[in-house]
N, C-alpha and C positions, 0 to 999 in steps of 0.2 A: 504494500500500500504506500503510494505516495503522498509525501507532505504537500500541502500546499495551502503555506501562510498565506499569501497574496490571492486569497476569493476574494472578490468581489462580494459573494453573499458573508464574506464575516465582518460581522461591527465589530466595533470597540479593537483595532487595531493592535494597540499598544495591548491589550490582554487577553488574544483570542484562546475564546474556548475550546475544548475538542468535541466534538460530534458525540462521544460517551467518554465516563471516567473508562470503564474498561477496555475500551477502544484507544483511548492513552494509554493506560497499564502496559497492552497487551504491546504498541509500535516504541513505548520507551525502556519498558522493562522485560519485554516476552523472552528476547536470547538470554539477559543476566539472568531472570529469575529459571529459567531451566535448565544453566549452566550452574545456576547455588545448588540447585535440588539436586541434579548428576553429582556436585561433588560431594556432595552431604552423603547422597548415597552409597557412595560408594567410600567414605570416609568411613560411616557406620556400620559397613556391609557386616 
């Protein structure tokens, strides 16, 4: 999924929102958080 700061449909410029929290989560954190859980897992194994 591509970013794309510069719609036209987003107001408020200086603080756009994302389309969902999870939909953030998932395009800022989705590789870190599955790369903590792999190595947790296999830390614990």
């Amino acid at each position: 999924m591509a970013h794309n700061n510069t719609s036209p449909e987003s107001e408020g410029s200086a603080a756009p929102e994302p389309p969902t929290l999870s939909g953030w989560f998932a395009s800022h954190f989705g590789n870190w958080a599955s790369d903590y859980v792999e190595m947790r897992a296999t830390r614990y194994e």
